[in-house]
PDB file of N, CA, C, O and CB in Angstrom:
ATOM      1  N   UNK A   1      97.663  93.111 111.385  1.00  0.00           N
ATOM      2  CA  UNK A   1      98.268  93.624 112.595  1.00  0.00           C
ATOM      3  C   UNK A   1      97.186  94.028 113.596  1.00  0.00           C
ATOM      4  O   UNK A   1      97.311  93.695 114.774  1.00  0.00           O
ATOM      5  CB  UNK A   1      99.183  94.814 112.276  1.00  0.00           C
ATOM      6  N   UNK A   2      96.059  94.777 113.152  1.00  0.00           N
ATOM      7  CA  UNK A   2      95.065  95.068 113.978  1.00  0.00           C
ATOM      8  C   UNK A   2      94.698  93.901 114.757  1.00  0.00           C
ATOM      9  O   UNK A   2      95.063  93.917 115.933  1.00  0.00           O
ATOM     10  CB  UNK A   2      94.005  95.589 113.287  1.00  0.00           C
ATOM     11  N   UNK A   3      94.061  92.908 114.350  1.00  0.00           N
ATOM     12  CA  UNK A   3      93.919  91.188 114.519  1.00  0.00           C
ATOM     13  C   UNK A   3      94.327  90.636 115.651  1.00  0.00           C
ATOM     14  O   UNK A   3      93.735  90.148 116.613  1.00  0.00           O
ATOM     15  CB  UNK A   3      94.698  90.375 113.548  1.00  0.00           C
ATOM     16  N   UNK A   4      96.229  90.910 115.177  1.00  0.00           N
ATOM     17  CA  UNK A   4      96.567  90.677 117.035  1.00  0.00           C
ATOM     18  C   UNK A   4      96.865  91.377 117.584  1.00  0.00           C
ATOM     19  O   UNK A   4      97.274  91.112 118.714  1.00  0.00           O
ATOM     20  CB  UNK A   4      97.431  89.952 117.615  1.00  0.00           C
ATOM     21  N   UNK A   5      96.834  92.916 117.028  1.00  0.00           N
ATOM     22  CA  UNK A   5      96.507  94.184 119.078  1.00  0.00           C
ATOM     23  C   UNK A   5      95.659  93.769 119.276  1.00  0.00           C
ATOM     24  O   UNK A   5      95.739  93.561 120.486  1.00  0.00           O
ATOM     25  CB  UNK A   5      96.139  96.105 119.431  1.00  0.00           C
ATOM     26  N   UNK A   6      94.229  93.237 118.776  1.00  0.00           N
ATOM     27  CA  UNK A   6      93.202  93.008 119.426  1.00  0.00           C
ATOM     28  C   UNK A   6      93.108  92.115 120.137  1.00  0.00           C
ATOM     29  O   UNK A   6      92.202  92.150 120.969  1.00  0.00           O
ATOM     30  CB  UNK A   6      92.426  92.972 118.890  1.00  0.00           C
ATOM     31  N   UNK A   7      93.891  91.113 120.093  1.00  0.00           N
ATOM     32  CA  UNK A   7      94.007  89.425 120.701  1.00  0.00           C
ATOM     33  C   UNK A   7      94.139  90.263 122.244  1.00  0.00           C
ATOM     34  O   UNK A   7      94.288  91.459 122.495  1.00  0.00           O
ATOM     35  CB  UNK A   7      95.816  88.071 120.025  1.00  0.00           C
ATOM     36  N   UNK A   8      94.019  89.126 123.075  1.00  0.00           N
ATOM     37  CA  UNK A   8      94.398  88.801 124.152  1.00  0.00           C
ATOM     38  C   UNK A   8      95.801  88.144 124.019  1.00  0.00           C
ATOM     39  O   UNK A   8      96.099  87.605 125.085  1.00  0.00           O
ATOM     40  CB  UNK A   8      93.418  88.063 124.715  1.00  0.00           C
ATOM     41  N   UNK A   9      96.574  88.036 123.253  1.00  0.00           N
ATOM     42  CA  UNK A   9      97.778  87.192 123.235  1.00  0.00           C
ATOM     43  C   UNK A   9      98.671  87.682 122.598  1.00  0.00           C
ATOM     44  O   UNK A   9      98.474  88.120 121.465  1.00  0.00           O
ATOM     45  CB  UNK A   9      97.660  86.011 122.786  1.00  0.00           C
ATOM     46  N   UNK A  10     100.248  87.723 123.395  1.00  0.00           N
ATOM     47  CA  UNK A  10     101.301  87.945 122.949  1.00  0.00           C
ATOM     48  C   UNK A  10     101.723  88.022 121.524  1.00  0.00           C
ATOM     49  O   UNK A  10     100.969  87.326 120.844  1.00  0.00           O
ATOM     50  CB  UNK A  10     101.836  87.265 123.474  1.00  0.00           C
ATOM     51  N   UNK A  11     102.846  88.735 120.663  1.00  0.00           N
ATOM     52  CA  UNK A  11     102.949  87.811 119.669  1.00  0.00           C
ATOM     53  C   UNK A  11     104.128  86.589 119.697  1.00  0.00           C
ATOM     54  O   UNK A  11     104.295  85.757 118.805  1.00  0.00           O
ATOM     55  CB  UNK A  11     103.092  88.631 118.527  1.00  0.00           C
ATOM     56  N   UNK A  12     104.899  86.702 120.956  1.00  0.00           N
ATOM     57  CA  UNK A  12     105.129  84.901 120.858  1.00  0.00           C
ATOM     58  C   UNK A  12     103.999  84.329 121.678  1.00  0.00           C
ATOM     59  O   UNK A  12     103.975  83.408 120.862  1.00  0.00           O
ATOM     60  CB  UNK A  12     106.763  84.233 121.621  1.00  0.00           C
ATOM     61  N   UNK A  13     103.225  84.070 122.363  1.00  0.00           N
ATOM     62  CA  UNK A  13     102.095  83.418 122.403  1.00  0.00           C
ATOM     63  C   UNK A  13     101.311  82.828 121.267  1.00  0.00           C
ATOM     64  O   UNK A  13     100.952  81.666 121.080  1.00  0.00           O
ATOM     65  CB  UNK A  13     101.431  84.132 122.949  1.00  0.00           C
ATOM     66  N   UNK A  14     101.104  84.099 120.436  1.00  0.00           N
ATOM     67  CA  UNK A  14     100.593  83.210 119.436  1.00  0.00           C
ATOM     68  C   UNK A  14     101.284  82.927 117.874  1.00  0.00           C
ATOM     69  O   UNK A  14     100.677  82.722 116.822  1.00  0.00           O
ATOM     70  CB  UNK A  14      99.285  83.725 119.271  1.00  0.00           C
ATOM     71  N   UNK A  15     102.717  82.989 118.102  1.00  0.00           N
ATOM     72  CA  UNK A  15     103.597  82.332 117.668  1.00  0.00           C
ATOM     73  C   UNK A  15     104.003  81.334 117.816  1.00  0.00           C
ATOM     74  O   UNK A  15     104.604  80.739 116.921  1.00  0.00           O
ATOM     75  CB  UNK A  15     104.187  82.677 117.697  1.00  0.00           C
ATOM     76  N   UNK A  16     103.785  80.822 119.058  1.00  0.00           N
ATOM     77  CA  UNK A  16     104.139  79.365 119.999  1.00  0.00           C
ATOM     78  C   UNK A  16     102.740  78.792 119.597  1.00  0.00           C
ATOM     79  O   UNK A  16     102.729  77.586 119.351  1.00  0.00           O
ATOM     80  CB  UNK A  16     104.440  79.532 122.058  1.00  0.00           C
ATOM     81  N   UNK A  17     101.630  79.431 119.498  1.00  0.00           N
ATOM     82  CA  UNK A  17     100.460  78.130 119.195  1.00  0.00           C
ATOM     83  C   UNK A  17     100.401  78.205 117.955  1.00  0.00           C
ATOM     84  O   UNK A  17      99.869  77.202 117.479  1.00  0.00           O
ATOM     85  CB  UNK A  17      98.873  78.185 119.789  1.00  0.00           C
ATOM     86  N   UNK A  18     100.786  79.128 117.033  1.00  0.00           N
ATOM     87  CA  UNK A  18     100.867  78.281 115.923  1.00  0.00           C
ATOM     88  C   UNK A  18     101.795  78.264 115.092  1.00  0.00           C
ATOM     89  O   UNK A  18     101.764  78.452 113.876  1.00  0.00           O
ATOM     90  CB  UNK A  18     100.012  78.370 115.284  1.00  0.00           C
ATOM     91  N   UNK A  19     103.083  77.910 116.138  1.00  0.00           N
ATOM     92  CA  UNK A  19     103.979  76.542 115.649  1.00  0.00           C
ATOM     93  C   UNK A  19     104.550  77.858 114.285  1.00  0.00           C
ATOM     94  O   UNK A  19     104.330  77.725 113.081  1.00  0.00           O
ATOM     95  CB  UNK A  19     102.717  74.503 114.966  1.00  0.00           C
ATOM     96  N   UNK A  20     105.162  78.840 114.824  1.00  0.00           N
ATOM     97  CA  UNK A  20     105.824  79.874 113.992  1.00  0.00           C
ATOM     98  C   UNK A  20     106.491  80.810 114.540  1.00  0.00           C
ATOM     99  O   UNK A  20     106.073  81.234 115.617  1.00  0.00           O
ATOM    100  CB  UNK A  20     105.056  80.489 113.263  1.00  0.00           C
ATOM    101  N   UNK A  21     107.763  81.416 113.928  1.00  0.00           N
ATOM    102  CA  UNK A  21     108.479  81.887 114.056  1.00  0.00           C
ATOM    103  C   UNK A  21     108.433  83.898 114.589  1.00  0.00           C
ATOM    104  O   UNK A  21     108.289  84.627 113.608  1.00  0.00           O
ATOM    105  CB  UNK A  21     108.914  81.292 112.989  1.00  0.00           C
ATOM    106  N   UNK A  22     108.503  84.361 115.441  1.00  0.00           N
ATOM    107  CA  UNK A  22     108.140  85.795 115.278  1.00  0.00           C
ATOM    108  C   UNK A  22     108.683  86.350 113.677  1.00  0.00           C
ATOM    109  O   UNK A  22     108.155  87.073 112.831  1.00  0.00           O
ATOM    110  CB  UNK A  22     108.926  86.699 116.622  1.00  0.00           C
ATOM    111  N   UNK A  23     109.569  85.858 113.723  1.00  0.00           N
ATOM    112  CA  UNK A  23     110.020  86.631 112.058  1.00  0.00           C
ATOM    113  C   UNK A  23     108.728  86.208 111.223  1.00  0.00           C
ATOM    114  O   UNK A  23     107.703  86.850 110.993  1.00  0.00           O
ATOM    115  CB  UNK A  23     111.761  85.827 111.093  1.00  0.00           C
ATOM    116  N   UNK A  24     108.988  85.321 110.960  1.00  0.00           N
ATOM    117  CA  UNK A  24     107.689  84.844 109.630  1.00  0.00           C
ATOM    118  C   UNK A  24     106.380  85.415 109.652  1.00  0.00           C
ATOM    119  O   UNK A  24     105.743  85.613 108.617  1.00  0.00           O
ATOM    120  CB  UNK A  24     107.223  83.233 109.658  1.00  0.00           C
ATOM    121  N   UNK A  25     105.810  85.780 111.185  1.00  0.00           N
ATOM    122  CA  UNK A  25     104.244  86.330 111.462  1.00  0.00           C
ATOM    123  C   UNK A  25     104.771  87.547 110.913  1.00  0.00           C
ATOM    124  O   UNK A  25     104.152  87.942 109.925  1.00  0.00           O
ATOM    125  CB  UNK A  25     103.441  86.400 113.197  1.00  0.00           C
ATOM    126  N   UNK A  26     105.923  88.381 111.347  1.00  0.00           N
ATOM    127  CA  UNK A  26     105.953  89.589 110.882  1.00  0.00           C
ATOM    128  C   UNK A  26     106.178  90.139 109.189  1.00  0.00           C
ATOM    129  O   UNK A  26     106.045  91.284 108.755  1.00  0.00           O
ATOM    130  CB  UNK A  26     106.889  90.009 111.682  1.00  0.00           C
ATOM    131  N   UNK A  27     106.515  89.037 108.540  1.00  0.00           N
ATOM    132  CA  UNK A  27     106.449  88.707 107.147  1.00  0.00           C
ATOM    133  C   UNK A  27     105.017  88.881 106.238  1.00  0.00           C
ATOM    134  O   UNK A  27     104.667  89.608 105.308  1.00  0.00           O
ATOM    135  CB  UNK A  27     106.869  87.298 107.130  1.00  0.00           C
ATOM    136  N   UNK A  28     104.231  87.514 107.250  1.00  0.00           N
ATOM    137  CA  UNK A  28     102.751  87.984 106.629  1.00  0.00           C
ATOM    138  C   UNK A  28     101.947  89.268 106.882  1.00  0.00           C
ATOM    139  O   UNK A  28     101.027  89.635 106.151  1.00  0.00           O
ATOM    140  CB  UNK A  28     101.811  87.045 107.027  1.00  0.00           C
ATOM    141  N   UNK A  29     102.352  89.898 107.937  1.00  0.00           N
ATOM    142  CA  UNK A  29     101.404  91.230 108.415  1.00  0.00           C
ATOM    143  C   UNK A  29     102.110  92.027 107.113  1.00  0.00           C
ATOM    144  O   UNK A  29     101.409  92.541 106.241  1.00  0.00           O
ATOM    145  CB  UNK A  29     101.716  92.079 110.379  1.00  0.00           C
ATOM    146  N   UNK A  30     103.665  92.072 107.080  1.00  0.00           N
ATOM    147  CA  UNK A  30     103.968  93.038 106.428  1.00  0.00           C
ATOM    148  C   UNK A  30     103.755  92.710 104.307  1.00  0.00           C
ATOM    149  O   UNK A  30     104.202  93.460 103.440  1.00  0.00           O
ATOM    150  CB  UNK A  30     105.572  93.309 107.142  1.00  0.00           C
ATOM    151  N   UNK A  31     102.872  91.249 104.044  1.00  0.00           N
ATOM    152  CA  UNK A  31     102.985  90.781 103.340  1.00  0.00           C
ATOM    153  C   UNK A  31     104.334  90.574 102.223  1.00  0.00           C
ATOM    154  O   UNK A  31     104.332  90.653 100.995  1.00  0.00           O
ATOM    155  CB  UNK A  31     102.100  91.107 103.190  1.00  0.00           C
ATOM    156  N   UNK A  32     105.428  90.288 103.153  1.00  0.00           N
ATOM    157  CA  UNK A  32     106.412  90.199 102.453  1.00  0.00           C
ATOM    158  C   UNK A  32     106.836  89.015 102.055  1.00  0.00           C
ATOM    159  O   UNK A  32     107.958  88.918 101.559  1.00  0.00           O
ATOM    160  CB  UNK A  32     107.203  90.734 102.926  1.00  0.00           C
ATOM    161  N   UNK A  33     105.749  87.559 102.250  1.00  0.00           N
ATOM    162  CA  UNK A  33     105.810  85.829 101.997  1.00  0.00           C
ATOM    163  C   UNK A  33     104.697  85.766 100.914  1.00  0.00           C
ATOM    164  O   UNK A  33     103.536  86.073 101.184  1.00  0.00           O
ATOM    165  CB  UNK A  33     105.364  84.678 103.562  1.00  0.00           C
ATOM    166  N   UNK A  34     105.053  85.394  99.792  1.00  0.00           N
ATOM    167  CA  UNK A  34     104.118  85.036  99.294  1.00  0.00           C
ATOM    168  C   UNK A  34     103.268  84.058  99.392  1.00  0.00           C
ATOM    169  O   UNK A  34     102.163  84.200  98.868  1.00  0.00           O
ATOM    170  CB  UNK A  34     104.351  85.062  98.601  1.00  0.00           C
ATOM    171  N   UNK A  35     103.504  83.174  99.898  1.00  0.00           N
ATOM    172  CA  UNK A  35     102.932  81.009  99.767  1.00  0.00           C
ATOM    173  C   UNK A  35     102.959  81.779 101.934  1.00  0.00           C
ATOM    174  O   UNK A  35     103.778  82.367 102.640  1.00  0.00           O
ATOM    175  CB  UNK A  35     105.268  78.644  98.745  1.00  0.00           C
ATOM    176  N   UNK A  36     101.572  81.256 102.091  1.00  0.00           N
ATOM    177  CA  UNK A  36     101.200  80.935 103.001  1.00  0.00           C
ATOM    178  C   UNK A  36      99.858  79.321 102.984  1.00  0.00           C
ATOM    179  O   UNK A  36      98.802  79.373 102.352  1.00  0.00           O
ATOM    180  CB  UNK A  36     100.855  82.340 103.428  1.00  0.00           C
ATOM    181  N   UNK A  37     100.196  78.381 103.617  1.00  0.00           N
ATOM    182  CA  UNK A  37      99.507  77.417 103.575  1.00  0.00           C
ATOM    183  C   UNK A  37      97.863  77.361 104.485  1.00  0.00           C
ATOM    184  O   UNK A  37      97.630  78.077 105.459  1.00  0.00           O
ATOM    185  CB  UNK A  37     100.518  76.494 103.962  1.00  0.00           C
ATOM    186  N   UNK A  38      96.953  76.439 103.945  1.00  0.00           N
ATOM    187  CA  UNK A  38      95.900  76.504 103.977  1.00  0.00           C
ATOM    188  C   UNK A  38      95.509  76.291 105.567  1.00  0.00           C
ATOM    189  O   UNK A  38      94.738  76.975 106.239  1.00  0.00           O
ATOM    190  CB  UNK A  38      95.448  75.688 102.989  1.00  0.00           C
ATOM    191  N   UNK A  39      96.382  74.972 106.022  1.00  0.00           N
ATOM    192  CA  UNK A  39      96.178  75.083 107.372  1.00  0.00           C
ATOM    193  C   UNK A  39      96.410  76.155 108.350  1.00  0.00           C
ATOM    194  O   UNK A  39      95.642  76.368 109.288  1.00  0.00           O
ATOM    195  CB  UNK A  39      96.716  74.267 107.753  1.00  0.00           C
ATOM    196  N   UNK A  40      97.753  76.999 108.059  1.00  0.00           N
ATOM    197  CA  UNK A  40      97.859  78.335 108.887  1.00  0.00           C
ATOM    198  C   UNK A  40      96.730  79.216 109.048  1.00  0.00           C
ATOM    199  O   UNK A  40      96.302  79.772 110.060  1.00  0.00           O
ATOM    200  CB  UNK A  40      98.829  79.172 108.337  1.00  0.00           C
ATOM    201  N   UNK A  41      96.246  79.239 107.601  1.00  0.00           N
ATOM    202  CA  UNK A  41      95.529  80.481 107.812  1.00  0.00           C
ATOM    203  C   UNK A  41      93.649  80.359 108.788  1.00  0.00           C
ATOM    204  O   UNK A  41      92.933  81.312 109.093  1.00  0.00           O
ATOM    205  CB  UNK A  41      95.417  81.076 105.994  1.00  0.00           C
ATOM    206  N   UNK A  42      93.381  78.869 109.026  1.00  0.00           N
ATOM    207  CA  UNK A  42      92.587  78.279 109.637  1.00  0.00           C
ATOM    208  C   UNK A  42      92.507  78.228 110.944  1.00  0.00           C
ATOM    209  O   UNK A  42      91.472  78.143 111.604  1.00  0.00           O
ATOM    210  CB  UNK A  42      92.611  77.396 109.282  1.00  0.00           C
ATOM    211  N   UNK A  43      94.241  78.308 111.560  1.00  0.00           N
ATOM    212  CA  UNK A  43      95.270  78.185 112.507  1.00  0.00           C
ATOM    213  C   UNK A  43      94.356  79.414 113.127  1.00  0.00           C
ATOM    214  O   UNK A  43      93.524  79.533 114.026  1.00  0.00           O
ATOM    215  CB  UNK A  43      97.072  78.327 112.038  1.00  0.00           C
ATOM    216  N   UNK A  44      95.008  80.295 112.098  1.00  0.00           N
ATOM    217  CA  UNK A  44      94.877  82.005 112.407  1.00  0.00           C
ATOM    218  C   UNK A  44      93.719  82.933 112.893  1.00  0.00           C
ATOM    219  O   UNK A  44      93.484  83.889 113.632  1.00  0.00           O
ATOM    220  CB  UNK A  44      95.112  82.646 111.236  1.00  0.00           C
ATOM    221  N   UNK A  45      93.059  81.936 111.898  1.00  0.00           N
ATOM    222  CA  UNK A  45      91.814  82.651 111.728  1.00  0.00           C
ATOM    223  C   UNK A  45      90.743  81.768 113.128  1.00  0.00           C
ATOM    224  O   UNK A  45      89.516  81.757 113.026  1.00  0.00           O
ATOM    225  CB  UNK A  45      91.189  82.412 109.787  1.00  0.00           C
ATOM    226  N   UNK A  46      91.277  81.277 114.017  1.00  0.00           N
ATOM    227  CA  UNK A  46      90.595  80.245 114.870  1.00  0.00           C
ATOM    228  C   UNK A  46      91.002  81.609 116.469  1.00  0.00           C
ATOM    229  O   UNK A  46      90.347  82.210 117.321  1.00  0.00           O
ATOM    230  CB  UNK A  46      91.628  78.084 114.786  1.00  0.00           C
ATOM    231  N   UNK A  47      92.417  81.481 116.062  1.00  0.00           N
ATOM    232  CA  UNK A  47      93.194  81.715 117.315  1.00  0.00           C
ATOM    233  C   UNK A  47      92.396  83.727 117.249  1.00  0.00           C
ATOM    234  O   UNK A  47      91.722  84.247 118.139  1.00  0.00           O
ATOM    235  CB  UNK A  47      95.545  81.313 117.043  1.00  0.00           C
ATOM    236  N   UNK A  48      92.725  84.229 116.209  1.00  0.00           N
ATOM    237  CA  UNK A  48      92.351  85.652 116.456  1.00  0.00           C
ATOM    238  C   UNK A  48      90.855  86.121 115.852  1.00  0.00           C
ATOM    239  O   UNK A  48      90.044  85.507 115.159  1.00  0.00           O
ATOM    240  CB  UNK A  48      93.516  86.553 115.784  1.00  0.00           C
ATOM    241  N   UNK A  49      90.843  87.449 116.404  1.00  0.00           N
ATOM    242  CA  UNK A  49      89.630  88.148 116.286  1.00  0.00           C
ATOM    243  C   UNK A  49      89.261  88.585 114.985  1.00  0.00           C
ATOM    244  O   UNK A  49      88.934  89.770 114.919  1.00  0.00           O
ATOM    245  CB  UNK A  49      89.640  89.204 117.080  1.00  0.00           C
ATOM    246  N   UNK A  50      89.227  87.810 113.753  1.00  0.00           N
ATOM    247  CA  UNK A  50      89.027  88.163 112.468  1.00  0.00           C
ATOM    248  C   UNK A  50      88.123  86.932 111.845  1.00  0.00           C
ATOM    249  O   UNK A  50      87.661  86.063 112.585  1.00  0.00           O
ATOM    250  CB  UNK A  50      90.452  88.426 111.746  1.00  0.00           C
ATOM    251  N   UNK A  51      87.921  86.934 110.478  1.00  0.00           N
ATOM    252  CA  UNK A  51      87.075  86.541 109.663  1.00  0.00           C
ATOM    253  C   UNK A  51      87.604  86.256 108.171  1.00  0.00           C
ATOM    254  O   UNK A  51      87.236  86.984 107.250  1.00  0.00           O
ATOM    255  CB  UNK A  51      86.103  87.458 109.744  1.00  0.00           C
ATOM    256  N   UNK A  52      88.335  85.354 107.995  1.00  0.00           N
ATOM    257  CA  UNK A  52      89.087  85.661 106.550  1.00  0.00           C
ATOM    258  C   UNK A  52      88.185  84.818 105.433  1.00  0.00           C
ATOM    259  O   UNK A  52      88.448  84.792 104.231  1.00  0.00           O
ATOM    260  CB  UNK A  52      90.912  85.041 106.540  1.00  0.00           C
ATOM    261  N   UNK A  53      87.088  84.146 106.057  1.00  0.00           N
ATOM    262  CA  UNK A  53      86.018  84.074 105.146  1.00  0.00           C
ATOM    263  C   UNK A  53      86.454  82.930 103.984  1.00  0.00           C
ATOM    264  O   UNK A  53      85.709  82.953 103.004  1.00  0.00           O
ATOM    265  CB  UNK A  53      85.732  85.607 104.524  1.00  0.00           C
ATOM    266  N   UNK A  54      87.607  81.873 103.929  1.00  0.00           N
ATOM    267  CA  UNK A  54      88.378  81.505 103.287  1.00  0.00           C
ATOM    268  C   UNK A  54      87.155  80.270 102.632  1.00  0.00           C
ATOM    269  O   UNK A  54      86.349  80.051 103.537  1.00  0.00           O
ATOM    270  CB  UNK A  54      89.798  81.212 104.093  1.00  0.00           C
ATOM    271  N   UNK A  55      86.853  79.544 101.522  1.00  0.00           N
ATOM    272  CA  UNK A  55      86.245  78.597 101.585  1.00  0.00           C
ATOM    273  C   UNK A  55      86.555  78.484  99.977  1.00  0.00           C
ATOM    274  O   UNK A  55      86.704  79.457  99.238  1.00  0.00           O
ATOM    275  CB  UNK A  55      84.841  78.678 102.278  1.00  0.00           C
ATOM    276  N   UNK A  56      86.624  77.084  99.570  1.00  0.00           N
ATOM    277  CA  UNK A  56      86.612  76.419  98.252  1.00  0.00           C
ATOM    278  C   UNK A  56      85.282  76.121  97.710  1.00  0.00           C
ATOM    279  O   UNK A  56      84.233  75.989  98.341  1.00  0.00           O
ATOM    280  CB  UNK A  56      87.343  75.184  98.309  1.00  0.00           C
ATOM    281  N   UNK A  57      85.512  76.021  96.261  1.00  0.00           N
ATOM    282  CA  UNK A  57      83.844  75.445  95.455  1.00  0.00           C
ATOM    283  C   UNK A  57      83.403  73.980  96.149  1.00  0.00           C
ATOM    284  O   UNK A  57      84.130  73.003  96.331  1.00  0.00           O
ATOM    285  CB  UNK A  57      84.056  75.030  93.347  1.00  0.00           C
ATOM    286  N   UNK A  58      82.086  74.128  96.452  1.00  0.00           N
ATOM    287  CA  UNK A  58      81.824  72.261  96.889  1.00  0.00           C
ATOM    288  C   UNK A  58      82.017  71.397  96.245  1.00  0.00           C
ATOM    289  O   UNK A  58      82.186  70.276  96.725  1.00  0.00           O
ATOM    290  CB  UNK A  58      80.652  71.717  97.144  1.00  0.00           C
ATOM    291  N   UNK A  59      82.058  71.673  94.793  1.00  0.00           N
ATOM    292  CA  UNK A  59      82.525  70.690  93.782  1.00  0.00           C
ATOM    293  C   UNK A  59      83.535  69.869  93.686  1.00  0.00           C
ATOM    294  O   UNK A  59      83.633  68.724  93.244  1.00  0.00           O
ATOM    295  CB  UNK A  59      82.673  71.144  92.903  1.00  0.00           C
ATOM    296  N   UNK A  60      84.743  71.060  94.456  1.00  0.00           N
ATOM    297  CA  UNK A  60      86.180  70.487  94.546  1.00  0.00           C
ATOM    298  C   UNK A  60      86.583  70.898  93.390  1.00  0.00           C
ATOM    299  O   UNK A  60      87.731  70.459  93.455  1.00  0.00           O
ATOM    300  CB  UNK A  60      86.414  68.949  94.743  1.00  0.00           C
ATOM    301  N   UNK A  61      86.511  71.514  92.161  1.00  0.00           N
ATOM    302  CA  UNK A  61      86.930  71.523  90.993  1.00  0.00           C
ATOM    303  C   UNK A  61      86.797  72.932  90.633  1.00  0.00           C
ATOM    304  O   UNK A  61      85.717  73.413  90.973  1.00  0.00           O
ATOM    305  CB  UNK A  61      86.283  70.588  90.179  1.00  0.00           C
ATOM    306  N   UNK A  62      87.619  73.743  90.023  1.00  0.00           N
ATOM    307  CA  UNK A  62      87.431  74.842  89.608  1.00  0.00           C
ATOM    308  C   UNK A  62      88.068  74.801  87.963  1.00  0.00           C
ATOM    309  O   UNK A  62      88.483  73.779  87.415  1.00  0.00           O
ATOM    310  CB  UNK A  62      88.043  75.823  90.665  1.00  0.00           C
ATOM    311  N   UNK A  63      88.026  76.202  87.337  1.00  0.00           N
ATOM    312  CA  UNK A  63      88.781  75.758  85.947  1.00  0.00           C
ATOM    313  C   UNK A  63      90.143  76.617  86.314  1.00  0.00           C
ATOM    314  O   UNK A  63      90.065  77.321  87.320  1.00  0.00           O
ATOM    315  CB  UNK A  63      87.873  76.304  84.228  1.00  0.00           C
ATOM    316  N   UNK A  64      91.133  76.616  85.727  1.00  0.00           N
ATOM    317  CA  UNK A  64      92.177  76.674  85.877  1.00  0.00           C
ATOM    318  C   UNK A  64      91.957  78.276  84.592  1.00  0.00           C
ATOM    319  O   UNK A  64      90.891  78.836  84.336  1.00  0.00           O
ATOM    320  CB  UNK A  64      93.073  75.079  85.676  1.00  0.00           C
ATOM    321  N   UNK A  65      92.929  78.521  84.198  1.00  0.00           N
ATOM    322  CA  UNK A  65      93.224  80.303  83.302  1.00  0.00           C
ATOM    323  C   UNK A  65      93.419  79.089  81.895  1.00  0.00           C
ATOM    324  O   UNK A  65      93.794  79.727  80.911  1.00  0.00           O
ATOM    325  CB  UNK A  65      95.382  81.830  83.965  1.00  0.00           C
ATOM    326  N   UNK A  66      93.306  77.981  81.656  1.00  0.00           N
ATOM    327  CA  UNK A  66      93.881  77.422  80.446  1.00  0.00           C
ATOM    328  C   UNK A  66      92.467  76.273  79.878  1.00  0.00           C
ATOM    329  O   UNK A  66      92.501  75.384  79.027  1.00  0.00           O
ATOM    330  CB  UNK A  66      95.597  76.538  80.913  1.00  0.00           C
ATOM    331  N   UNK A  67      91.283  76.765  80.775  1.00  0.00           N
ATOM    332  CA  UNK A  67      90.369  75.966  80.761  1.00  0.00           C
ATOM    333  C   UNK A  67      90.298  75.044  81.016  1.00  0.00           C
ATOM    334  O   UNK A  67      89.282  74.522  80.557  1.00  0.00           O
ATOM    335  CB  UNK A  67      90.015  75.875  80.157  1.00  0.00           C
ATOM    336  N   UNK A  68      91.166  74.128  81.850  1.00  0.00           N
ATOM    337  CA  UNK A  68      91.188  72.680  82.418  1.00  0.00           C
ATOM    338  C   UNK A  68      90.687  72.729  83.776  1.00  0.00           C
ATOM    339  O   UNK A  68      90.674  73.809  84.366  1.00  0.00           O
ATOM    340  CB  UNK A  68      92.633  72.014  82.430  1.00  0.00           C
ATOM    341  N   UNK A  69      90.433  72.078  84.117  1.00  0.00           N
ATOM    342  CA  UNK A  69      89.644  71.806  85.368  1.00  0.00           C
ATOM    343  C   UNK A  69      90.890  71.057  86.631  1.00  0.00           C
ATOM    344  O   UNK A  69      91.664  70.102  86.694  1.00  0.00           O
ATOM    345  CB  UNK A  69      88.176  70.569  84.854  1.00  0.00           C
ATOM    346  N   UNK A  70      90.396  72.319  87.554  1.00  0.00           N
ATOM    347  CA  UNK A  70      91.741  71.668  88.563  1.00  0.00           C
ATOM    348  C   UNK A  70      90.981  71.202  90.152  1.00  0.00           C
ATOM    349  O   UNK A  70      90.154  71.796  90.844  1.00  0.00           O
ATOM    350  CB  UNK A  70      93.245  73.243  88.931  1.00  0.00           C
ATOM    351  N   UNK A  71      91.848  69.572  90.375  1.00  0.00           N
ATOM    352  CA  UNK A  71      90.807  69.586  91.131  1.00  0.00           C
ATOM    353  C   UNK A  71      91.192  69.269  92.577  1.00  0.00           C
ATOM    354  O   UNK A  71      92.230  68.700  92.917  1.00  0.00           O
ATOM    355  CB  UNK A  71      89.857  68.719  90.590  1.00  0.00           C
ATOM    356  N   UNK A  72      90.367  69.644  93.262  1.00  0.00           N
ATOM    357  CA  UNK A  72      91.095  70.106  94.326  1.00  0.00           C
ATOM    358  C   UNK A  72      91.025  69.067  95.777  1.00  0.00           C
ATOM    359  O   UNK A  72      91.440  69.329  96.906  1.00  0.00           O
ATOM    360  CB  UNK A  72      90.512  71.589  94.569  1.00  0.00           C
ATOM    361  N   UNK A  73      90.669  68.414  95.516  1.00  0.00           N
ATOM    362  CA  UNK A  73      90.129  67.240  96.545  1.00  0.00           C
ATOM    363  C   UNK A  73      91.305  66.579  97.557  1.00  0.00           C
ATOM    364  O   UNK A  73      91.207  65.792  98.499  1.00  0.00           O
ATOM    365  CB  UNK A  73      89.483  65.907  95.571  1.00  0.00           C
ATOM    366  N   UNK A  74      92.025  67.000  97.172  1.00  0.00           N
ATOM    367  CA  UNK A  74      93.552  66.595  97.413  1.00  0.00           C
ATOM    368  C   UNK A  74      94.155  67.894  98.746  1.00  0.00           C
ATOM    369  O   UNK A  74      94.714  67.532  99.782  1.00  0.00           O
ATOM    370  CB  UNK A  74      94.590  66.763  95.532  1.00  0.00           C
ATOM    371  N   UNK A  75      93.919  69.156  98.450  1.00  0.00           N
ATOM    372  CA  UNK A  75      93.703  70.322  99.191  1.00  0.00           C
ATOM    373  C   UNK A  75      93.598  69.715 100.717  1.00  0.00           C
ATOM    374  O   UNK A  75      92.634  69.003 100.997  1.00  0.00           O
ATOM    375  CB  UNK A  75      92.337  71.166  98.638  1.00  0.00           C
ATOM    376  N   UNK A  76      94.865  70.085 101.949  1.00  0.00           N
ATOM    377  CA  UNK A  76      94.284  70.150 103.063  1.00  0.00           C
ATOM    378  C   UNK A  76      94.201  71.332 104.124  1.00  0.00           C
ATOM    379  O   UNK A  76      93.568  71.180 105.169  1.00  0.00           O
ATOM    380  CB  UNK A  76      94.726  69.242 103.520  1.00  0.00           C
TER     381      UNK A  76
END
């Protein structure tokens, strides 16, 4: 929430650029969505004044909780 008082932009402004609903933004602030997708948060993190620091192994592959290797190359 801090993120976008700080914006320069509405929150339908930047609901309209990224292609979302005022309900749903107010979902993630209030973390009440669990599954938010990879592109949004890139979306998000472009459009406002934050840093979510988000990044995958270069490998593409991590191990999974069952020791298998999951791989992620597929990820957009």
């Amino acid at each position: 929430m801090a993120a976008r008082k700080a914006s320069n932009h509405s929150l339908l402004e930047i609901c309209r650029q990224l292609d979302i609903t005022p309900t749903y933004w107010y979902k993630l602030e209030k973390m009440e969505s669990s599954t938010i997708n990879y592109e949004l948060l890139k979306k998000i993190e472009a459009l406002l004044p934050l840093n979510l620091d988000i990044r995958f192994p270069e490998d593409l592959e991590i191990n999974n909780l069952n020791g298998k290797k999951m791989d992620l190359s597929q990820l957009k």
